[in-house]
C-alpha positions as CSV (number, residue, x, y, z in Angstrom):
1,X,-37.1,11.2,-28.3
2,X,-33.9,9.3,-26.6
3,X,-33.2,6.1,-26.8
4,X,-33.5,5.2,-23.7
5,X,-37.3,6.5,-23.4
6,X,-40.9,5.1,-25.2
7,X,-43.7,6.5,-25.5
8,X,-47.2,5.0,-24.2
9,X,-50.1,5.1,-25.7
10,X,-51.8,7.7,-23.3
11,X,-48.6,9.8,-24.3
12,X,-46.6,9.4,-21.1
13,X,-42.6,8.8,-21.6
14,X,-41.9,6.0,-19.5
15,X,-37.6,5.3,-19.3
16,X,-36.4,2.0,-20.3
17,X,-34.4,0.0,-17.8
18,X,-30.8,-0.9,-19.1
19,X,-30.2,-4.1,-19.3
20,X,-26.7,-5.8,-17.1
21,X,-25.1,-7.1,-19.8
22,X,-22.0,-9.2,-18.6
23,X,-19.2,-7.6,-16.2
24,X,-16.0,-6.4,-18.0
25,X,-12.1,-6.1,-16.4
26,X,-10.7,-4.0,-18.6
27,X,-11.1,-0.6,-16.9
28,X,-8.6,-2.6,-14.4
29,X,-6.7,-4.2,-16.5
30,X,-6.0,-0.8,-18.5
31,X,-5.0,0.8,-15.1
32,X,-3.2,-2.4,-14.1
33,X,-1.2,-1.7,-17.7
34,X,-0.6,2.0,-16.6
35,X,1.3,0.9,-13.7
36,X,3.0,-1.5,-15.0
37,X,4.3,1.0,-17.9
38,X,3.9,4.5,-16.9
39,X,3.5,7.7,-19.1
40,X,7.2,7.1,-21.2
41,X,6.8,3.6,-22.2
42,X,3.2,3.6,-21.9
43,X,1.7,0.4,-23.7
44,X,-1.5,0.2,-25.2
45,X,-3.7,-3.1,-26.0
46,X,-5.9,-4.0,-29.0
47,X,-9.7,-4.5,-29.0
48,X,-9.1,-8.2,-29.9
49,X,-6.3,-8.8,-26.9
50,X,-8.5,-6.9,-24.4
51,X,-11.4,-9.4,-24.9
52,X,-9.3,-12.5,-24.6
53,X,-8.2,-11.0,-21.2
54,X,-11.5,-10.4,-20.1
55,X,-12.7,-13.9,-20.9
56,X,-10.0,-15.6,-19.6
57,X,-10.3,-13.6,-16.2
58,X,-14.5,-14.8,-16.5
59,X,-13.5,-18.2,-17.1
60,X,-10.8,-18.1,-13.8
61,X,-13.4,-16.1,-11.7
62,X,-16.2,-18.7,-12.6
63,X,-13.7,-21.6,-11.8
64,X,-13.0,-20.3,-8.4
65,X,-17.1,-19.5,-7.8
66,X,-17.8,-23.1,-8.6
67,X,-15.1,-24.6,-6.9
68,X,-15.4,-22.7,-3.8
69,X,-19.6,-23.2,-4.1
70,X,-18.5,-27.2,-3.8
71,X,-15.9,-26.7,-0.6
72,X,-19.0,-25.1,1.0
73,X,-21.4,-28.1,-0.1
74,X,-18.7,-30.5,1.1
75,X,-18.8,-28.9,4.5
76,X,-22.3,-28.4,4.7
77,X,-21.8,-24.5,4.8
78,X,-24.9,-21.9,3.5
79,X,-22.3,-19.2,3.6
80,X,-19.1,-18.9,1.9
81,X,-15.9,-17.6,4.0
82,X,-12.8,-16.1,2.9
83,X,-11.5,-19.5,3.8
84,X,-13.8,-21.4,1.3
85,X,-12.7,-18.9,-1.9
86,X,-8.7,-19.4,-1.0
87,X,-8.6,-23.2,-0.7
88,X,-10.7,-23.0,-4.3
89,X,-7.8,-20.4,-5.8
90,X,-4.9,-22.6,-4.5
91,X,-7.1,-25.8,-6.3
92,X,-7.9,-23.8,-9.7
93,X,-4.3,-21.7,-10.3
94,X,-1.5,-23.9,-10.8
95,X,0.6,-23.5,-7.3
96,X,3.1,-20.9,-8.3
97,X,0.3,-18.6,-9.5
98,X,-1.6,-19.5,-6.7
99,X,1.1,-18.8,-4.2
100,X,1.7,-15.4,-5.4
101,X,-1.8,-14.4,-5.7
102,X,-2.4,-15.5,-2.1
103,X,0.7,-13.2,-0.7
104,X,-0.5,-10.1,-3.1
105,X,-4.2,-10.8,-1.7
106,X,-2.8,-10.8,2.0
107,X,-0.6,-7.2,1.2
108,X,-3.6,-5.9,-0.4
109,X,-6.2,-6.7,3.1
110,X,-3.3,-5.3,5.2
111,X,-3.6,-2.3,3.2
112,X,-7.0,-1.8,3.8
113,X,-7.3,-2.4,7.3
114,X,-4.3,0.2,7.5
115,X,-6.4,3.1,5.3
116,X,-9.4,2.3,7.8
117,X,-7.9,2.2,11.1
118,X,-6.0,6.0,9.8
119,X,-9.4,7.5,9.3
């Protein structure tokens, strides 16, 4: 039998759901490595370091959830905008960080509305 199914009693296999568990970067932070150091200098990253990164990008996504949850509250807003999640990254990165992520975010958008205006 797999693991994934149980039997009932009447004998019917019945498939268990899987459960969420919590969300993970480091399929992207893997490929974000693989650009950074292509194939002849290629770098890899231990077990131990790939967790730390994962839990500190939780921790800065969570920051910028709650902070940006509390700019929409402050403004009496049931939806958040794109507005709403940058004021709560330029609040939660120190300004540098937050400057650069802002002008990366902006290329990236642009990049997008490019590939869906070409099809």
């Amino acid at each position: 039998m797999a693991p994934s199914a149980s039997t009932a009693p009447n004998g019917i296999v019945k498939k268990r759901k899987k459960s969420a568990g919590s969300p993970s970067y480091g399929t992207y932070l893997r490929k974000l490595l693989d650009q950074i150091y292509p194939a002849p200098d290629k770098v890899g990253i231990s077990s131990v370091a790939m967790d730390a990164l994962n839990g500190l990008m939780l921790d800065l996504e969570q920051r910028i959830i709650d902070q940006s949850m509390t700019l929409a509250k402050f403004q009496k807003k049931a939806t958040l905008s794109a507005k709403h999640v940058q004021t709560a990254a330029l609040l939660v990165m120190p300004q540098d960080l937050a400057r650069h992520t802002m002008k990366e975010a902006g290329r990236a958008v642009n990049a997008y509305a490019v590939a869906i205006n070409a099809k």
